[in-house]
C-alpha positions as CSV (number, residue, x, y, z in Angstrom):
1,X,15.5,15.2,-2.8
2,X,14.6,17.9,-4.9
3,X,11.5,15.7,-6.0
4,X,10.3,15.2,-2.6
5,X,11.1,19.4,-2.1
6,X,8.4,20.3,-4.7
7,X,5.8,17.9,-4.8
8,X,3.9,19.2,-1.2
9,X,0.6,17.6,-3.1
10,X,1.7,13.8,-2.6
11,X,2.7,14.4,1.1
12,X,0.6,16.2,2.3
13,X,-3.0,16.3,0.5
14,X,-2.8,12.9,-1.6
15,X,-1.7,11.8,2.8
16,X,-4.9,13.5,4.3
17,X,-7.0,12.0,1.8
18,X,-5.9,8.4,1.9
19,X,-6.5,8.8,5.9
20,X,-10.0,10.3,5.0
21,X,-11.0,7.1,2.8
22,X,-9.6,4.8,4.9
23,X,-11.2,5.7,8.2
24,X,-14.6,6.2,6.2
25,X,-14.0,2.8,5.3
26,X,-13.7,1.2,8.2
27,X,-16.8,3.4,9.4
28,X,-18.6,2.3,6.1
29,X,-18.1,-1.6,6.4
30,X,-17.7,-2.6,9.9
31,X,-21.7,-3.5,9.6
32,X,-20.5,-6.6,7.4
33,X,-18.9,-8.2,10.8
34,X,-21.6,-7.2,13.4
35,X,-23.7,-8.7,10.8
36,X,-21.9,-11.9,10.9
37,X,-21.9,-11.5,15.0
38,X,-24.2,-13.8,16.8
39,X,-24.5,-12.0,19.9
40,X,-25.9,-8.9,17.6
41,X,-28.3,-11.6,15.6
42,X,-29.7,-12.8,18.8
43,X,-30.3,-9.5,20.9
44,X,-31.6,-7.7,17.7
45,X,-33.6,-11.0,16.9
46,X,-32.3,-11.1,13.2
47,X,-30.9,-14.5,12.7
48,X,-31.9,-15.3,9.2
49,X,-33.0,-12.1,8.3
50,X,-30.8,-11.9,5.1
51,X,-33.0,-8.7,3.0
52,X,-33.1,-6.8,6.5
53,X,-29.3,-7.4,6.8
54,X,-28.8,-6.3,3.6
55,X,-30.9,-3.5,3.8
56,X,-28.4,-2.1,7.1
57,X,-25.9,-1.5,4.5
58,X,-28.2,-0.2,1.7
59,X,-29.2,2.3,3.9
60,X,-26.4,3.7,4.2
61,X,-26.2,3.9,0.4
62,X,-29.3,5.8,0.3
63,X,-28.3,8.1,2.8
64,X,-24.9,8.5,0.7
65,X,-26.2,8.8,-2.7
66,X,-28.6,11.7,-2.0
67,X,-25.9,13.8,0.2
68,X,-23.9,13.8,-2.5
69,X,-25.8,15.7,-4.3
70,X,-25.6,18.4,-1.8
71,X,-22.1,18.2,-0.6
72,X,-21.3,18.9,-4.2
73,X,-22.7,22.6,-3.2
74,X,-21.8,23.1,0.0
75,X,-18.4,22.0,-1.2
76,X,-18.3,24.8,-3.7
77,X,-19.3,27.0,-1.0
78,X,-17.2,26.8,2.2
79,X,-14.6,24.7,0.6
80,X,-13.4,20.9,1.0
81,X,-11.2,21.6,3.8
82,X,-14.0,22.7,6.2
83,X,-16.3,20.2,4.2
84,X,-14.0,17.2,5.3
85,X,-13.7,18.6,9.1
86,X,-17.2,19.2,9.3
87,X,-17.6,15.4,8.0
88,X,-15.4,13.1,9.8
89,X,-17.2,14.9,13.0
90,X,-20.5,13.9,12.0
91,X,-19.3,10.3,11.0
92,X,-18.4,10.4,14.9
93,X,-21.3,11.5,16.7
94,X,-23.3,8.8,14.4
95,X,-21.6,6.0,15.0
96,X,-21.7,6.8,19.1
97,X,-25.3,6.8,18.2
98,X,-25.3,3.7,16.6
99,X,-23.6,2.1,20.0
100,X,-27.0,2.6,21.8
101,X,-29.6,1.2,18.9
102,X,-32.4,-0.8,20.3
103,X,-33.9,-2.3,16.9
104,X,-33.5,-2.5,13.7
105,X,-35.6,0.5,12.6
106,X,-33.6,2.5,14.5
107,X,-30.6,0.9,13.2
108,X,-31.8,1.6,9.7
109,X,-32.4,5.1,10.2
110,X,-28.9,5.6,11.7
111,X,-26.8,4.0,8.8
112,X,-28.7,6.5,6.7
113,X,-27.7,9.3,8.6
114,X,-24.0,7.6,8.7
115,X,-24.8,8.3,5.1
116,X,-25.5,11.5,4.5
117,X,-22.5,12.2,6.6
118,X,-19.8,10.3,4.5
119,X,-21.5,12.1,1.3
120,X,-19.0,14.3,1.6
121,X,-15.9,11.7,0.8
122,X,-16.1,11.7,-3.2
123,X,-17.3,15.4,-4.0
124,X,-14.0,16.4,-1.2
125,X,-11.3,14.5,-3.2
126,X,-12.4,14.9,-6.5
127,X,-12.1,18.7,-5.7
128,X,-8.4,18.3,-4.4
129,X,-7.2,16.3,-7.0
130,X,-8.6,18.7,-9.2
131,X,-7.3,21.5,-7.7
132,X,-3.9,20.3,-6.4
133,X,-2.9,17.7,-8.9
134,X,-1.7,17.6,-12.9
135,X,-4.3,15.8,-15.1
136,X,-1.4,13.5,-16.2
137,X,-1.2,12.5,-12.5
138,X,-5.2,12.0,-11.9
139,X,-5.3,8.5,-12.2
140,X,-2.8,7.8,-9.7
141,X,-3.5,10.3,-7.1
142,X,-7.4,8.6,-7.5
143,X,-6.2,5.1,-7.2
144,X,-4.3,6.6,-4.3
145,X,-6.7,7.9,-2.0
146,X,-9.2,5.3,-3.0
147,X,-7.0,2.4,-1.9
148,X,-8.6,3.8,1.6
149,X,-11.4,1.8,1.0
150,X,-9.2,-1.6,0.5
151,X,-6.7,-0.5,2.9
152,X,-9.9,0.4,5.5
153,X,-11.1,-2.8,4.8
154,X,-7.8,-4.6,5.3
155,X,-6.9,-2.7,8.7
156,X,-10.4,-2.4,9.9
157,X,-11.2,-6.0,9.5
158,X,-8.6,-7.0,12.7
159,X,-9.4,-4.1,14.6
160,X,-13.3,-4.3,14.3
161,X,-12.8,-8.4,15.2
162,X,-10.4,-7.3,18.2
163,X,-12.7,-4.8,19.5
164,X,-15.7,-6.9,19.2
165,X,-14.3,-9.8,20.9
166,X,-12.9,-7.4,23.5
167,X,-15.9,-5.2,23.9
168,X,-18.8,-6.5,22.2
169,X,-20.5,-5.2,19.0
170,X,-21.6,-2.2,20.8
171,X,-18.6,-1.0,22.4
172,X,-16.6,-1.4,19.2
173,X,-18.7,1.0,17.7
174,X,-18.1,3.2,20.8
175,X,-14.2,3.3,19.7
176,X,-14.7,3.6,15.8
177,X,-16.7,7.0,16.8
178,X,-13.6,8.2,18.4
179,X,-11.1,6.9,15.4
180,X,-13.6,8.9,13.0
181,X,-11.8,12.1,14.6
182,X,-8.1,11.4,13.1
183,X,-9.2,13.2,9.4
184,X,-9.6,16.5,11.5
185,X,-6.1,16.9,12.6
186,X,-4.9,16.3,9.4
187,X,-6.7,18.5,7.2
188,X,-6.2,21.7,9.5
189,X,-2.8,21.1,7.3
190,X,-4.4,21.3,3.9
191,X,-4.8,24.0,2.4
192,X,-8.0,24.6,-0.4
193,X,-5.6,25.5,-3.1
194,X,-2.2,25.4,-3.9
195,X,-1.3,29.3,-3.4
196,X,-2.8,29.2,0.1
197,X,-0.2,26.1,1.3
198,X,2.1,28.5,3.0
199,X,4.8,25.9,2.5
200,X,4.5,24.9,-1.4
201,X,7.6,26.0,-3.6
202,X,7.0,28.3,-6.4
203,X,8.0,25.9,-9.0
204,X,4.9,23.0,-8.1
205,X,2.7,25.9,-7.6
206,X,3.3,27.2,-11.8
207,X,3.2,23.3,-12.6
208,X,-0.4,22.7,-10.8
209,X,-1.3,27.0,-12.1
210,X,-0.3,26.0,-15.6
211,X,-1.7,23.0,-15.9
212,X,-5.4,24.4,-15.1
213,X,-5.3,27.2,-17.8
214,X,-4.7,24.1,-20.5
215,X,-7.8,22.4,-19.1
216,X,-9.6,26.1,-19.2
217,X,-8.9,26.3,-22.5
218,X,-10.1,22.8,-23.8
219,X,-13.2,21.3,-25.0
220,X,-14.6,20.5,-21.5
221,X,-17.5,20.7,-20.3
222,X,-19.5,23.1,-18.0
223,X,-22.4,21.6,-15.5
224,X,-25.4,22.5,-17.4
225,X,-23.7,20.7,-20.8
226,X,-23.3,17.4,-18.2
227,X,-27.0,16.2,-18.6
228,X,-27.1,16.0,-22.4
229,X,-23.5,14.2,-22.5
230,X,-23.3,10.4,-23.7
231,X,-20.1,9.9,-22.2
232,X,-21.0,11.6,-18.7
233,X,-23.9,9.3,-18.3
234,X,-21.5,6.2,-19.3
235,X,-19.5,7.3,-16.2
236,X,-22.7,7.5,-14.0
237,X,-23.7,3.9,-15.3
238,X,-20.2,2.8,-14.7
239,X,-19.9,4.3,-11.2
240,X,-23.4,2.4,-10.1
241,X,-21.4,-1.0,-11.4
242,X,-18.0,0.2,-9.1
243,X,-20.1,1.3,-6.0
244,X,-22.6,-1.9,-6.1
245,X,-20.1,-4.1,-6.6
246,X,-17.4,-3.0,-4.1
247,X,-19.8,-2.5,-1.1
248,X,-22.4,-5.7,-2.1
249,X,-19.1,-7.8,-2.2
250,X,-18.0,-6.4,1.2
251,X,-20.4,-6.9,3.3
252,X,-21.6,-10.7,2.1
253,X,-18.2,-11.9,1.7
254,X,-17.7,-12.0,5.9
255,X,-21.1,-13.6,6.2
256,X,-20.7,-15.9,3.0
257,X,-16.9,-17.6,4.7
258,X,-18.7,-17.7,8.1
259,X,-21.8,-19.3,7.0
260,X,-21.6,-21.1,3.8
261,X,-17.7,-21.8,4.0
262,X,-17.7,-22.9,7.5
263,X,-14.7,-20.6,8.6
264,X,-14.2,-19.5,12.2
265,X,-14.6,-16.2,12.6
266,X,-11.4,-15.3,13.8
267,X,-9.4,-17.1,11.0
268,X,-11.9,-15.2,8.2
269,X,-10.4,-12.2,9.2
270,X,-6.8,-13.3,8.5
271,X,-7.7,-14.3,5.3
272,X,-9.6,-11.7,3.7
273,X,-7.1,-9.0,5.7
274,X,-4.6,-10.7,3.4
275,X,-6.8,-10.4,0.2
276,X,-7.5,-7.0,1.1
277,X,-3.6,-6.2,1.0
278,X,-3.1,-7.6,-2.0
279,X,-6.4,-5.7,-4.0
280,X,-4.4,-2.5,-2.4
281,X,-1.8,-3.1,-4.4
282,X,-3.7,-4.2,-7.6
283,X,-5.6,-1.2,-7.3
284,X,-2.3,1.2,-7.1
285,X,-0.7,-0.8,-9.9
286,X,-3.9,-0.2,-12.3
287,X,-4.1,3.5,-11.5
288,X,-0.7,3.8,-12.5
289,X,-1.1,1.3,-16.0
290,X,-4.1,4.0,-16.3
291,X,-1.8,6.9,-16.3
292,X,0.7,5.7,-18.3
293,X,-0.9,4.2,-21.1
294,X,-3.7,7.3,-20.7
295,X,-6.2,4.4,-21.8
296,X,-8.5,4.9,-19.0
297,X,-11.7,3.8,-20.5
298,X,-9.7,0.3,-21.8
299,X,-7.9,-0.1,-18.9
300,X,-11.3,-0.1,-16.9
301,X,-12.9,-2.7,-19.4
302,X,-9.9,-4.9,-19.1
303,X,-10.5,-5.6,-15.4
304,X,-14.1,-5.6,-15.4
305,X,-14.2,-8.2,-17.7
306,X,-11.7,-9.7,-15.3
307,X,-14.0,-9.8,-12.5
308,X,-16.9,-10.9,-14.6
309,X,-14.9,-14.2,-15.7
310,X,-13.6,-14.8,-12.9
311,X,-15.9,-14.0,-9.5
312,X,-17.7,-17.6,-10.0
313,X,-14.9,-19.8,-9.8
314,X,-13.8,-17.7,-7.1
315,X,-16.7,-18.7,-4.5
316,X,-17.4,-22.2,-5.8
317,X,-14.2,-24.0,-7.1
318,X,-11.5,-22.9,-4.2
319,X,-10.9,-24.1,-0.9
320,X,-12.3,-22.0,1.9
321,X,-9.1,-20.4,2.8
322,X,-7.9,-19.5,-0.9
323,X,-12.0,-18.5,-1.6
324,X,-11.8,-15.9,0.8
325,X,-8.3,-14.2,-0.3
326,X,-9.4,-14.7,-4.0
327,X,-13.2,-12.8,-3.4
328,X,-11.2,-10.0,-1.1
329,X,-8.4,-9.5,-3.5
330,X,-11.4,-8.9,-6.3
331,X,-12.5,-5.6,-4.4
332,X,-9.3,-4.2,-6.5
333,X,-11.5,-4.4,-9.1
334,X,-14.8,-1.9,-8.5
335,X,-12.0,0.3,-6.5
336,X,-9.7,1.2,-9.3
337,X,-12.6,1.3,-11.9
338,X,-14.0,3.8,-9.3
339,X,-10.8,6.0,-9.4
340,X,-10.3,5.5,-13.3
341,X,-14.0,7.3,-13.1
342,X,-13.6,10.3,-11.3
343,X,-9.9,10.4,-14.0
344,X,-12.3,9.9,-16.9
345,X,-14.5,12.7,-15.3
346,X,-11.7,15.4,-14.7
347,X,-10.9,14.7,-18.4
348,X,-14.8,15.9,-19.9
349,X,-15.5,18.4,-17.2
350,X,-14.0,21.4,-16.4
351,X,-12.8,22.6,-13.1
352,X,-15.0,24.8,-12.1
353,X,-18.1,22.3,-11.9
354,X,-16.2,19.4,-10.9
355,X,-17.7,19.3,-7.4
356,X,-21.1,19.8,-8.6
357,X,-20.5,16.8,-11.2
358,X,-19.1,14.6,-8.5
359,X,-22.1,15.3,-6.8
360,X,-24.5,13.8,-9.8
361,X,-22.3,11.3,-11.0
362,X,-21.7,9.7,-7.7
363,X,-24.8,10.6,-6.1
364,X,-26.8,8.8,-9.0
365,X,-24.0,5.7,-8.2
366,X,-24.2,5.6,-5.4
367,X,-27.7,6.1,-4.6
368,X,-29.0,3.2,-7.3
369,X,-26.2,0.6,-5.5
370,X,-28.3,0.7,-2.4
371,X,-30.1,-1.8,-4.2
372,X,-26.9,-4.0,-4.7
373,X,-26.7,-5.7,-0.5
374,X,-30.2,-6.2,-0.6
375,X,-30.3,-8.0,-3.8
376,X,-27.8,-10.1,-2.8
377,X,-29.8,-11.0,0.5
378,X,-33.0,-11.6,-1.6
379,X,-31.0,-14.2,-4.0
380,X,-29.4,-15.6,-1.0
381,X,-32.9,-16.8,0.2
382,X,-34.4,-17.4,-3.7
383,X,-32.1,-19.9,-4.1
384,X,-32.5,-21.9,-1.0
385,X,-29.7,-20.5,1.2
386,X,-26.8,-20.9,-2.0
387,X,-24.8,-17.7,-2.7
388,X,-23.9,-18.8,-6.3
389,X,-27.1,-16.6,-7.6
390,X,-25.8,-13.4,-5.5
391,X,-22.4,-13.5,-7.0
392,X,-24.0,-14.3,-10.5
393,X,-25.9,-11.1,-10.1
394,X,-22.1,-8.7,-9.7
395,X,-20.8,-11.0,-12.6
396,X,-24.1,-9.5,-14.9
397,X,-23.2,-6.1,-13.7
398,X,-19.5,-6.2,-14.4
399,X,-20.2,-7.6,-17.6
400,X,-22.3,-4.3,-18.1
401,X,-19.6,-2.1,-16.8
402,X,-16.9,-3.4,-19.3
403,X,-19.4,-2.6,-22.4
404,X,-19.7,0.7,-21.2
405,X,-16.0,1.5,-20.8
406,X,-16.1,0.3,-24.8
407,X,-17.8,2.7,-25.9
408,X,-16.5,5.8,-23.7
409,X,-13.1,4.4,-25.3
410,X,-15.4,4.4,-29.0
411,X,-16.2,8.6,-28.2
412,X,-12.9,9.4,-26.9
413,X,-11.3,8.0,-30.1
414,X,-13.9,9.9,-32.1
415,X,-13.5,13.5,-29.9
């Protein structure tokens, strides 16, 4: 009881930023089952259109990865609480906007501005769990909050299916602009540090306080020292690898069981739902292997060369049933590997710049995985209608992300 007394950080801000990632999540990826709709194929006249379809989500990414940049700034200037307020309100108006699109230029443009909207996610939590949360806790707290995005997935899959059987692809969009409120409420509880949470006990408060004047005093860096470091450019390389491959895999995997595996829509959904739950759980359990071992960097190479091996076998030797929990439970991977990132990051940067660094290291990520859906797309039609070449492709890149997390593990050891 005394435990749960003190620690105001994991119910009430690690809470409000699950809820945060998990509604940006479904806002992010419920383009990968209109996509896989054919009433919205047919009245937007992009039935076999795989590069424009891929280019709906990569939109978004390019929208994302160059708000991040300046949510990192605003952030540092009004604060993540009004940041994430003044965010999930924006995430609302767009989607209503999206309910009324005509074409697919217009589409396009609105996923970017759906974009630049949700920029504020990363450069928001990384600043909390700087601010509120122990560095020996920042793994967990990041695999935390990011489970939003399998969790999002998981729950937003069913309600997305529901309300587009119920109400078309338009009017489900209609309803997700109105569940993109829920963050507000919550974060008119959350406080931008510790000492302004009227109801925080004095005893978390010198744990969090102490704990920031060690990392003061260490061999961090400051945000002009970030461009000329090896290891904060690994990060940025590594966090292009997370972000392509969790949002690539997303939205083709809906498409790829509907159209390639021959699954009926409805019974997709209960099976990747399923393989969502279980990446949730992965994802929480390798956050926590990263805390307690404190061998991030290894623990990230570990399962990426997991993925690598095994994403192949995944989509060609299983049954269509078993495919489609086996691809959905791999999401685990790029999502803890993008938490074991921003834990990697709080460890080489110091606190003061750590919204501005977010803003680089996950703009640059996030903005060069645009490319990742519509690659996929491209391959999809290069090789004849076979998805074996697209899921080749995230094996490559996976393969790329575990070298890296070698040698950040190879300077760690050295610093």
């Amino acid at each position: 009881m005394g435990r749960l007394n003190i620690a105001r950080r994991w119910l009430v801000v690690a809470p409000a930023l699950l809820l945060l990632w998990t509604i940006g999540q479904v806002d992010k990826t419920h383009i990968s089952l209109i996509v896989a709709d054919p009433a919205f194929l047919q009245e937007l006249d992009l039935a076999g259109h795989n590069p424009a379809l891929g280019g709906l989500m990569s939109a978004f990414f390019v929208g994302y990865g160059i708000a991040i940049f300046v949510w990192g700034f605003v952030i540092d200037r009004f604060g993540p609480r009004v940041s994430a307020i003044a965010g999930a309100l924006c995430w609302g108006a767009v989607l209503f906007l999206s309910s009324h699109v005509a074409g697919i230029k217009e589409y396009l443009l609105i996923r970017f501005l759906l974009g630049v909207a949700e920029g504020n996610l990363w450069p928001v939590s990384n600043t909390l769990t700087n601010r509120w949360f122990p560095t020996s806790e920042h793994s967990r707290v990041q695999t935390f909050w990011i489970t939003g995005v399998t969790l999002g997935t998981a729950i937003g899959v069913p309600i997305v299916t529901a309300l587009m059987l119920s109400s078309g692809w338009r009017g489900a969009l209609a309803w997700l602009s109105l569940l993109s409120l829920l963050p507000v409420a919550c974060f008119l509880f959350v406080g931008d540090w510790p000492h302004e949470h009227k109801g925080i006990r004095g005893q978390e408060l010198r744990e969090i306080e102490h704990d920031r004047s060690i990392v003061r005093t260490d061999e961090r860096l400051n945000f002009d020292d970030l461009f000329t470091s090896t290891p904060f450019w690994l990060i940025t390389i590594c966090q292009v690898t997370s972000a392509t491959t969790i949002y690539t895999l997303i939205q083709w995997l809906p498409t790829y069981l509907t159209s390639f595996a021959h699954l009926s829509f409805t019974s997709m959904g209960a099976w990747i739902t399923a393989g969502y739950i279980l990446a949730t759980l992965v994802t929480l359990a390798v956050g926590y292997i990263g805390d307690r071992t404190m061998q991030r960097a290894l623990t990230a190479a570990a399962v990426s060369l997991g993925f690598a091996v095994l994403i192949l076998p995944a989509a060609q030797g299983l049954p269509p049933g078993g495919s489609a929990v086996v691809l959905a439970s791999l999401i685990s991977v790029p999502s803890s590997t993008a938490a074991l990132n921003g834990a990697l990051m709080h460890m080489l940067v110091r606190p003061e710049a750590i919204a501005r660094g977010t803003g680089v290291y996950v703009g640059i990520g996030n903005l060069a995985s645009a490319a990742g859906p519509t690659i996929f797309g491209v391959l999809i039609n290069a090789f004849g209608g076979q998805y074996w070449g697209g899921f080749a492709f995230l094996a490559v890149l996976n393969g790329l992300g575990a070298a890296c997390y070698v040698a950040l593990h190879r300077f760690s050891t050295r610093a």
